[in-house]
N, C-alpha and C positions, 0 to 999 in steps of 0.2 A: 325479279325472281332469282337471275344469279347470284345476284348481290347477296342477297340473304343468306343464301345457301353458303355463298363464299365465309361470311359471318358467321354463320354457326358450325362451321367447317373449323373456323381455326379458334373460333372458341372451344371447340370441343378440345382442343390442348393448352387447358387451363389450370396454374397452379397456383396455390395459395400460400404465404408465408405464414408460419403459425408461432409465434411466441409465448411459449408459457412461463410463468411469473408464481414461484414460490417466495411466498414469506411465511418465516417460520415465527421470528420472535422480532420483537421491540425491548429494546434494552435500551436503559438512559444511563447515559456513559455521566452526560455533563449537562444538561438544560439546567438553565438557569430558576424555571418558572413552572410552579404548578398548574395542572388545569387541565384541560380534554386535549386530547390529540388526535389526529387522524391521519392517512397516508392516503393520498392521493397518485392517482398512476393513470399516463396517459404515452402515447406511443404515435408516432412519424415518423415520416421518411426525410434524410438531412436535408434536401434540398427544397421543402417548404414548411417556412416556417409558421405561417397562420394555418393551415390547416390537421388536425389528428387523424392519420389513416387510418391508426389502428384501432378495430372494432372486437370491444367484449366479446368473447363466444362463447366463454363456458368459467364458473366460477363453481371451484369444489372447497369445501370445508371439512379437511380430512377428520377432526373430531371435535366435541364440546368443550369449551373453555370454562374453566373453573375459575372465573370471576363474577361475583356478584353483580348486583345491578348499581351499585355506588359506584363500580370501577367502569363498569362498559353502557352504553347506549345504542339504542338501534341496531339496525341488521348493518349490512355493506350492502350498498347500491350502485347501480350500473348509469350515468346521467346520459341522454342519448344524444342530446345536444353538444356537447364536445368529446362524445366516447371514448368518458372516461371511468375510471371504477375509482373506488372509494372504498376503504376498511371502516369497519364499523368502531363510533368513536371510543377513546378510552381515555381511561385519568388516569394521569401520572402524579403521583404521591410523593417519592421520596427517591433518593440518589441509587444508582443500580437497580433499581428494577425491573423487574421481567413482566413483561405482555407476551402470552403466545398467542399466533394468531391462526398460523397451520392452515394456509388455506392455499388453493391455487386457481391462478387465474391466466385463462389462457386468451392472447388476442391474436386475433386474424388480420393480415394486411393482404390486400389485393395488390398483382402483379398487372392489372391493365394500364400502368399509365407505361407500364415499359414496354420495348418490340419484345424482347423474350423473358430473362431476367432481369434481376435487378442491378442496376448499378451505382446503385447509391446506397450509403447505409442506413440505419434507421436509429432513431432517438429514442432512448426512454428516458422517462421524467418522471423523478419521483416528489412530491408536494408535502411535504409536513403543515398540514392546519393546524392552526391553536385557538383556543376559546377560554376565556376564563372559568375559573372553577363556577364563580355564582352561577352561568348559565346552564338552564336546562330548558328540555324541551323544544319547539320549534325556536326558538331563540336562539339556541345551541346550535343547532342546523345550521341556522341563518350566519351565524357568527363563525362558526368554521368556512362556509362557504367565501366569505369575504374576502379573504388577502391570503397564500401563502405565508406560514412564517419564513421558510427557506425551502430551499431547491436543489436537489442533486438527478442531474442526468446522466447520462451513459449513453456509448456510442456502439453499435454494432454494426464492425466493419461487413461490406459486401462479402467478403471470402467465408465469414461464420454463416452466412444467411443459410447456407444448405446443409448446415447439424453444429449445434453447440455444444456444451451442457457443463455449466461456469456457476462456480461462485463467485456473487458479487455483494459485496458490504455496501451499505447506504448511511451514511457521515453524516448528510447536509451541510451544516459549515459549520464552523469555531465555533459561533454563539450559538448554537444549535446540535452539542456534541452529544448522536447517540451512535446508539448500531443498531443496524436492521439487515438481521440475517436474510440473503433473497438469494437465491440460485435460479438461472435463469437456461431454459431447454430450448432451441430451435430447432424448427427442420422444415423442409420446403417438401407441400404435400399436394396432391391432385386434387382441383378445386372437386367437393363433391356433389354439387349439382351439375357436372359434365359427365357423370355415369349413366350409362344406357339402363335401362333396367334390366335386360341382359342381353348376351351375346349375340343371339339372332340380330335383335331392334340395333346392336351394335354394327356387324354386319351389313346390315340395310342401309343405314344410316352413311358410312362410310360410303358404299358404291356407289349410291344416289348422289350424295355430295360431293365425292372425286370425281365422277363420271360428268357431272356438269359442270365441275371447274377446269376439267381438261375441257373441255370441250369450249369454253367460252370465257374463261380467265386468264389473264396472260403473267400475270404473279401467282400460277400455282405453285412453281420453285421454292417461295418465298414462304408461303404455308408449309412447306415438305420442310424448309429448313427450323422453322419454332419447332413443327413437331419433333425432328431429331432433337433441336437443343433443349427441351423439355425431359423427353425421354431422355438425355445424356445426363441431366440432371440430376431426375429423379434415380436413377441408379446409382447415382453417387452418392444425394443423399440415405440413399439407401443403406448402402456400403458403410458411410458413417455411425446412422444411426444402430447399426446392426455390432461394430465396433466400439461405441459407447456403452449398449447393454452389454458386450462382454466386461471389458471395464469393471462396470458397476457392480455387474454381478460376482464377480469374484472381489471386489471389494468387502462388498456386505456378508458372503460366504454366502447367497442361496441364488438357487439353480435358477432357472429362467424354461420353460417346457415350449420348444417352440416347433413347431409341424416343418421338415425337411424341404417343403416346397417354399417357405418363406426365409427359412436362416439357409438359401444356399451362397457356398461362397465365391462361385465364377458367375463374373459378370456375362460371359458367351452362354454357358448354363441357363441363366436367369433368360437368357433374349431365348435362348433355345426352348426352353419351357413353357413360352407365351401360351399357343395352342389347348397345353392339357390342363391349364394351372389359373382358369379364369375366373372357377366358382370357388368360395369358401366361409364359413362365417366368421365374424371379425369377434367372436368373442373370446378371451384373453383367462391363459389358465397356468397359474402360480403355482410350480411343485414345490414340495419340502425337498425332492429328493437331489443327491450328486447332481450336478450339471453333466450333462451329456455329450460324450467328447466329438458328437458329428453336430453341436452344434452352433455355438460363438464364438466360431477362430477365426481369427485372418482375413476379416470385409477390408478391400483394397478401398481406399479415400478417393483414388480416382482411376477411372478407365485406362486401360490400356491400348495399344493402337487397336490393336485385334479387333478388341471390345468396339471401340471406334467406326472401323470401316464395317464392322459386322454392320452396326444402326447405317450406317451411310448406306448400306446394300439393301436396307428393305425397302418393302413396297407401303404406298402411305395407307392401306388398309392395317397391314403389318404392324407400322408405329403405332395404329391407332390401339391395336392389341395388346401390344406391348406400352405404351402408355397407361392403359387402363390397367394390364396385370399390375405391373412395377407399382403402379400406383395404390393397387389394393396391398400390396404389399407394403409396402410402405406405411401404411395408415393402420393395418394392423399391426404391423412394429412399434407404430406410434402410442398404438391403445395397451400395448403390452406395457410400453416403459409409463403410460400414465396411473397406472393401476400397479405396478411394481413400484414406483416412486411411492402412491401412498401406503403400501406398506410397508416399506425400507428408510421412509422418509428423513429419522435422522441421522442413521448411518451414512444415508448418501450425502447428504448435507458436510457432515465430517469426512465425507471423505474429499470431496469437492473442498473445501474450504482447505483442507491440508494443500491439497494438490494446488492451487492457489495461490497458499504462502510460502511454497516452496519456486514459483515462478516470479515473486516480487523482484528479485535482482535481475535476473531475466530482463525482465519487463520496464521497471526503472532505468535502467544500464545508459539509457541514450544520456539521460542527465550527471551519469555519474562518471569520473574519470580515477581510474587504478594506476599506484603507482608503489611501489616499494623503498624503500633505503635504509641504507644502513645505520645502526647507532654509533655515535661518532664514537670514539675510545675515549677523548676528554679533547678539552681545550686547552691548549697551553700557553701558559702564561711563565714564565721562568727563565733565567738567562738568558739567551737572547731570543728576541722577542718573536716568537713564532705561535700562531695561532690556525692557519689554515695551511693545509700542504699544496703546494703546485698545483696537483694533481685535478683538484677542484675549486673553483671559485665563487665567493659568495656573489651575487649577482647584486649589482647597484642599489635596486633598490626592489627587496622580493616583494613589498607585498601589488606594489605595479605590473612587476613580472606577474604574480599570478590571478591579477585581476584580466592580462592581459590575454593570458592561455583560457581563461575560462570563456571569453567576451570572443576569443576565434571558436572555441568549442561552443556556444551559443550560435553564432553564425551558423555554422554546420549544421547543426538542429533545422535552422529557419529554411535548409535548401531538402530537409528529408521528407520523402512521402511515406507517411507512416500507413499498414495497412496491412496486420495480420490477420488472423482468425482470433486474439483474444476482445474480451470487452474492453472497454477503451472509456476510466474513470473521466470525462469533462472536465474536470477542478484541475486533470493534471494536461491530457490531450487536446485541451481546448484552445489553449496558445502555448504551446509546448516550446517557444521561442520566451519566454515570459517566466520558466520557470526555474528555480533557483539551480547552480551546477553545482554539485559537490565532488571534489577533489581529495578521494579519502588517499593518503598515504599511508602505508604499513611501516611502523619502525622496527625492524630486524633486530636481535642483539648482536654486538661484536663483542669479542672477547673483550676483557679485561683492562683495561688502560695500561699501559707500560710506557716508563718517562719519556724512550727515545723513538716512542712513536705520537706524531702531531698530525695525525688525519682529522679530516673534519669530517666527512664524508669518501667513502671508500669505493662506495656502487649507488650507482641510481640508475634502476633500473624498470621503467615503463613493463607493466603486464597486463593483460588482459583480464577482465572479470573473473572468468574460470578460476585459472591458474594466481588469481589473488584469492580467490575463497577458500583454493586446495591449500596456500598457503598456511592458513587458522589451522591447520591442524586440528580440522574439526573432529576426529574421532578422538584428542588427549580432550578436550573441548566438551566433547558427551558423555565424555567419561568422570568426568570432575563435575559436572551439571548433572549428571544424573543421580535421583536419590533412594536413598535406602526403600524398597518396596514397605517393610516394617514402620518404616521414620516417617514423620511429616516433615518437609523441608521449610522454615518460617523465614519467607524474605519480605522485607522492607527497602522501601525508597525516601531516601528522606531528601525533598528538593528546599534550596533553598533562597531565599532573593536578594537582589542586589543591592545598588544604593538609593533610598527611597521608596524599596521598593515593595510589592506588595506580596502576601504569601502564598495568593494563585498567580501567580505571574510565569510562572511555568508550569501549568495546570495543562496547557498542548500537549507538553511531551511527557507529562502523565497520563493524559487522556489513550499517547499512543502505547506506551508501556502495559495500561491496563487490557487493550487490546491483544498484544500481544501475548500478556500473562493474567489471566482475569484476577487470580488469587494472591494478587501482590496487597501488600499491604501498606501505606504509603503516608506520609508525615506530610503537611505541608508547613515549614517551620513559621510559628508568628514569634515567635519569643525575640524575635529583634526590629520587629516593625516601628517605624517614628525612633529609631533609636539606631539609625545606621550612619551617625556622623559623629558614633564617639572613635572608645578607642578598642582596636580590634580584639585586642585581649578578653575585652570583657565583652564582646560579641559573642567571642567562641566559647568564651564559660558557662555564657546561658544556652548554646546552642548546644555542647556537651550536654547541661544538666536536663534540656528537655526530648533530645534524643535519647539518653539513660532512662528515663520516665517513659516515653513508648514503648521501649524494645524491653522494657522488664512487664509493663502492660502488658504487652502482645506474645513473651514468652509464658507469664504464667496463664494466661488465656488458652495457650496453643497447648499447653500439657494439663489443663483441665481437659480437654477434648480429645486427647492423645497423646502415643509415642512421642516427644519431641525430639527431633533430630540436628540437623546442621541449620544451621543462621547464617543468611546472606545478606548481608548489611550494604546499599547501597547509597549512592549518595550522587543530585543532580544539584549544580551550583549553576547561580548567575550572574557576570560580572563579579563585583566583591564579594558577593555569597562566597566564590572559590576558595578565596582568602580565610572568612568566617570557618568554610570547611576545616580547613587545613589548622587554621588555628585551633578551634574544638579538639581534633584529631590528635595535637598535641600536649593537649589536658591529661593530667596523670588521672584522672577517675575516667576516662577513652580507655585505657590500655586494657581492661579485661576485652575490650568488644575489638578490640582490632584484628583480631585471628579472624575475627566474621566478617571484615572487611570485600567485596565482590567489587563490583563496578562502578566507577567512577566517570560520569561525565560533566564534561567545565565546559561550558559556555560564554565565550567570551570571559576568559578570568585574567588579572593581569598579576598571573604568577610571579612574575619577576619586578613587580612595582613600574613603574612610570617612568624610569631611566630611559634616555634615546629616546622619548617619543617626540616624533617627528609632527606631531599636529598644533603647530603656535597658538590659532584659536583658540584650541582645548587648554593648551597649556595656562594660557592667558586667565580662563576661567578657572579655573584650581587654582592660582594664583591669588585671584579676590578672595575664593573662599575662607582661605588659609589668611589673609590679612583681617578682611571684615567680619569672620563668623569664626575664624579658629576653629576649624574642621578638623580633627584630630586623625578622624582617617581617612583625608586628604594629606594632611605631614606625613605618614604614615607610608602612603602608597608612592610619595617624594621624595621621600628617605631624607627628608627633614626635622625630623621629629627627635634626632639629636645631631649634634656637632661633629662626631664621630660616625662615618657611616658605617662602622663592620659593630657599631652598638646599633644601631637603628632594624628596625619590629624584623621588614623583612626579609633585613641579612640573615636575622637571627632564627625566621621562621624557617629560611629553606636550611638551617642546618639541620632541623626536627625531621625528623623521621615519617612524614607525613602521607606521602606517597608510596611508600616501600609495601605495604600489607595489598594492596588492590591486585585483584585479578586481570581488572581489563580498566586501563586509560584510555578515554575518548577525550581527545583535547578539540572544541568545536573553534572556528575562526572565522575571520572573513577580511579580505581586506578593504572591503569597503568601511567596517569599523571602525570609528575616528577618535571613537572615547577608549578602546583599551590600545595599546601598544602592538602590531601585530605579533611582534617578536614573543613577546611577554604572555601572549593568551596562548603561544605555541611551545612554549619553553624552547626557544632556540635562541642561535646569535642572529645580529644583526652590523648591517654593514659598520653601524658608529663605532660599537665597542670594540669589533677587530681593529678597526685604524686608532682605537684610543690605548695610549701608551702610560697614561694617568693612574691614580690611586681607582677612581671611579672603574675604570675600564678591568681594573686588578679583580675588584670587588664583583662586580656584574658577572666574568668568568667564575667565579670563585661561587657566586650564588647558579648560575648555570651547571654548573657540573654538580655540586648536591643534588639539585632536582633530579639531574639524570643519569646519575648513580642509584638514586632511590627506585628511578623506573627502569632502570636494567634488571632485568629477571636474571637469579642465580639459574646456572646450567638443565639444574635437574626441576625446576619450575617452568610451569608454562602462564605465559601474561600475554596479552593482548594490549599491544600500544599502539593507536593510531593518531593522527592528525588530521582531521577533517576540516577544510577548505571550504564553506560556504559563499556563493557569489548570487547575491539577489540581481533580479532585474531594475538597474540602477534607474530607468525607464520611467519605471511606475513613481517613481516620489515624486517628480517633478524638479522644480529648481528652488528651496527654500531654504529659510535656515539648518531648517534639520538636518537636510542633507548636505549643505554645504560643510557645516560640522566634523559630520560623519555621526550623528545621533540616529537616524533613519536604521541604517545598518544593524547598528546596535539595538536597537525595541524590534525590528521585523526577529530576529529569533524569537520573540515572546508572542508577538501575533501571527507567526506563521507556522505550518507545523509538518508543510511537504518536504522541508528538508532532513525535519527528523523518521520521517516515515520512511526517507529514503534509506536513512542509517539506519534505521532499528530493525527494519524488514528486512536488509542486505545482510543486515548479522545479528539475527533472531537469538542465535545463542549467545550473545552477550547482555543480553536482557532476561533473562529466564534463570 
């Protein structure tokens, strides 16, 4: 009989984890493949993997969907054998389209496998099923049910378990590229079959149950202690969730009506008030009117001492009152934000999602490393022979140097314990030792070259993320981004591919682009496919005349529909794409569109041709090509392709004007890349040409400094120049030829796409 009692003694300090799960929309970004879809959602705690804690408890469908019965099938169902839920299935028809699905689902996890809380986090798993179009019917079923096509999880660290309320996007992977709008609410609630049915039976309950566990339990301490750490809990969560509804509600503009005994905002108040504040109904009442200023201010996140020894000073009849108030309290909070959620639902969505994407550098930052410097004034080459000043020196061999910084700042990563209150994407948190480092450098301008100065570099100066972001001059930045309220603003991306390459070949970092800006409108160039081994010339004449053919497309399109305003003309190249760019760029039928010139990113391009490159294998192979197939742009990028080098393509190219119009240079790199030069993909020098006192060495400087003359922004211009540093985990290729090469390095930009998400999230206004 003690036993028992002892048992339902401290079960009666019982709470429950509650997870709610909005999804709004299904959006296909990128799927390859027509047919039925479904979304599968299932929820655990990290530290067991075969079994699903979390159990469906309530699935709401805030309104009808206006899709036929051709596009949707069946309801959503609840499977109880691995409790999990299911969206009811849909077909996906064609590229960008929308499925809303507007519903919420919310899961419960039990708190008994732990002594009080939790300490461990919990998994969510989201499932994309596919079924072919021809199925229908229980076929359908059966064939969704079969296999996952792909999987995205999420991690929810211990510290959010006690209030959340996050936007989170669901990817699944590459070959699987959509979006699925989900925002996701927690908070830690009083389980409610430990409610008395009221106060008396409460009462009773307690004194019979203390009275015999003093009396005969020698761990009643131990029960006294759940109960405080429950009650210290639930007032926290309290505190949170009470501080989120303010939040939201001044987000969305409408008031929230909430009864003064539940929005109070001392925690001593709240324990104070146990006594008179037991009884109330939980039903939940949405004003139109002002928000009410005694009521959604300032809920502290966490207790104070006060607050503290106050709970340590009670009696366990006491906690058990204040357990149960805090708790009802709590759960009507909870039913106020689930019934103001569905009628706020996509405001709060958009506001969540801003807030979001305004925390990506934030939250990225482990992987990325800030650093600044200066633009050199020029290279000099001329009487005698000085090219770097004292001051600074090129370092032996940079691109080992910065394979080397990034391999200690990897190490670094592999000794942190990560563990905030945000969601925690898998694909990046999952081996965060594994994931690519990006080393984005800012190039500052310096004044003006003058003969009798030969700096190479003047400052280098390490900063922190902040103080690199304040750097952007992000208000000349939103200023020049923002457009005419009256005007439609028509921007285009025209990507383009390398050599042999194909015209989705960069379809990742359009995929993230379009996230970023839904309304882009985006070329992927074929007019040079099976024809990348002629000569560069006539690469960029067809890539001129089929960019001209778009942008007149997509202009007289945008002024049948409207005002037309400013044209941002962008442009994403890879490997010799860069080269094709640039040649295009200096096409005289280009020159009307080059004032619309915006952002520029080169991936892997090897601007300055193949001089100094240090890779013999590679070299070895350009070599055959150019004997046994006469690869023209292979001569080309050799500076073979005449006798005379300052006549050869790409002397001639970088005197062209090609660079000068862009807003923002993103130069991407890597040094594990063995097929472009690293010098060459970054427009800088390298150790050879400094010690080369030759015609070659003349010429190299002589093409170096065009380039970056063209990227120096005049005074009263604002540009955006960076250098971005790519470092895969060398890890994962294994030992083969590709990577002995250095071919590995160079295709992972094309199949991978975390490192662009890290650039484009970190500087959102350079893509918009």
């Amino acid at each position: 009989m003690p036993h028992s009692l002892k048992v339902r003694a401290v079960a009666m300090f019982e709470a429950v984890q509650e997870i709610a799960i909005y999804i709004h929309r299904f959006h296909n970004l990128d799927l390859f493949q027509q047919g039925w879809y479904q979304i599968k959602i299932t929820m655990r705690w990290e530290d067991d993997e075969d079994v699903s804690f979390g159990i469906p408890a309530r699935v709401v469908q805030y309104e009808a969907r206006d899709l036929g019965p051709s596009s949707i099938y069946g309801i959503w169902r609840i499977d109880d054998t691995d409790n999990s839920f299911s969206t009811q299935p849909f077909r996906i028809k064609y590229a960008r389209q929308d499925i809303h699905l507007c519903m919420m689902i919310s899961f419960n996890l039990s708190l008994g496998r732990f002594e009080v809380l939790p300490t461990t986090a919990v998994i969510l798993k989201f499932e994309l099923m596919y079924a072919p179009t021809f199925e229908n019917g229980a076929d359908l079923q059966a064939s969704l049910d079969a296999y996952p096509a792909a999987v995205h999880e999420f991690r929810i660290p211990p510290k959010a378990l006690l209030g959340l309320h996050s936007y989170c996007p669901v990817h699944f992977d590459a070959l699987h590229a959509v979006l699925v709008d989900v925002s996701i609410h927690v908070s830690l609630l009083k389980a409610a079959s430990t409610a008395p049915r009221n106060s008396r039976n409460a009462e009773f309950v307690a004194n019979k149950s203390y009275d015999t566990l003093d009396q005969g339990l020698s761990d009643a301490a131990s029960v006294k202690l759940k109960a405080f750490m429950i009650v210290k809990a639930l007032l926290t969560a309290h505190g949170i969730l009470l501080e989120e509804l303010q939040k939201l509600s001044k987000a969305v503009d409408q008031a929230i009506d909430i009864p003064e005994f539940v929005s109070k905002r001392n925690d001593m108040k709240l324990i104070n008030s146990v006594p008179q504040a037991n009884q109330f109904t939980t039903e939940v009442e949405i004003s139109g009117q002002r928000m009410p200023q005694n009521g959604l201010e300032g809920a502290d996140r966490a207790l104070d001492f006060e607050t503290a020894e106050k709970l340590r000073s009670l009696s366990k009849r006491e906690l058990l009152n204040c357990y149960h108030s805090v708790g009802n309290r709590l759960l009507y909070l909870w039913n106020i934000f689930l019934k103001f959620h569905r009628d706020n639902k996509t405001k709060i969505l958009e506001f969540l999602h801003d807030a979001w994407a305004k925390d990506r550098k934030a939250e990225w930052s482990i992987w990325m490393v800030y650093s600044k410097v200066e633009m050199p004034h020029h290279y000099i080459n001329s009487g005698v022979h000085r090219r770097v000043s004292s001051l600074w020196k090129l370092p032996d061999e940079p691109p080992q140097t910065a394979a080397t910084r990034a391999e200690l700042h990897r190490r670094s990563i592999a000794q942190m314990r990560i563990n905030n209150r945000s969601i925690q994407d898998m694909h990046i948190f999952g081996d965060p030792s594994s994931i690519p480092i990006v080393i984005v450098e800012r190039v500052m301008n310096a004044p003006r070259r003058t003969i009798s100065d030969n700096s190479y570099l003047r400052q280098v100066e390490l900063v922190n993320s902040h103080s690199f972001q304040t750097g952007l001059n992000l208000d000349t930045a939103n200023k020049i981004s923002a457009p005419q309220t009256s005007t439609r603003v028509l921007k285009i991306v025209v990507f383009v591919h390398g050599f042999q390459g194909h015209h989705l070949d960069l379809r990742l970092i359009r995929n993230q682009w379009l996230l970023i800006d839904p309304k882009v409108e985006f070329l992927m160039s074929e007019t040079n496919e099976d024809k990348t081994s002629g000569d560069f010339r006539e690469m960029g004449h067809r890539l001129a005349q089929e960019v001209i053919s778009f942008v007149r497309k997509k202009m007289d399109k945008a002024s049948r529909y409207g005002n037309l305003g400013d044209i941002r003309l962008s442009f994403v190249g890879h490997s010799i794409g860069n080269l094709i760019i640039r040649t295009a760029l200096a096409e005289s039928m280009m020159e009307p569109f080059l004032r619309y010139l915006y952002t520029y990113v080169s991936v892997s391009g090897p601007h300055l041709g193949y001089l100094y490159s240090s890779n013999s294998l590679f070299n070895s192979g350009l070599w055959l090509l150019k004997k046994l197939k006469g690869t023209q742009c292979i001569h080309q990028l050799t500076f073979t392709d005449d006798q005379d080098i300052q006549n050869t393509f790409i002397y001639k190219l970088c005197k062209q004007k090609t660079l000068d119009h862009f807003r923002h240079i993103i130069l991407l790199s890597s040094p594990q890349d063995g097929y472009v030069p690293y010098h060459s993909a970054r427009i800088e020098l390298c150790q050879a040409a400094s010690r080369d006192k030759s015609k070659k060495g003349r010429v190299f400087l002589e093409m170096l400094n065009d380039c970056l003359d063209q990227i120096r922004a005049n005074p009263s211009e604002h540009r955006v120049f960076m250098r971005c540093d790519v470092n895969f985990d060398a890890t994962s290729y294994g030992k083969n030829l590709n990577s002995f090469i250095g071919r590995a390095a160079h295709i992972e930009f094309l199949e991978s796409d975390i490192f662009a998400r890290f650039i484009m999230w970190s500087f959102p206004e350079l893509f918009r």
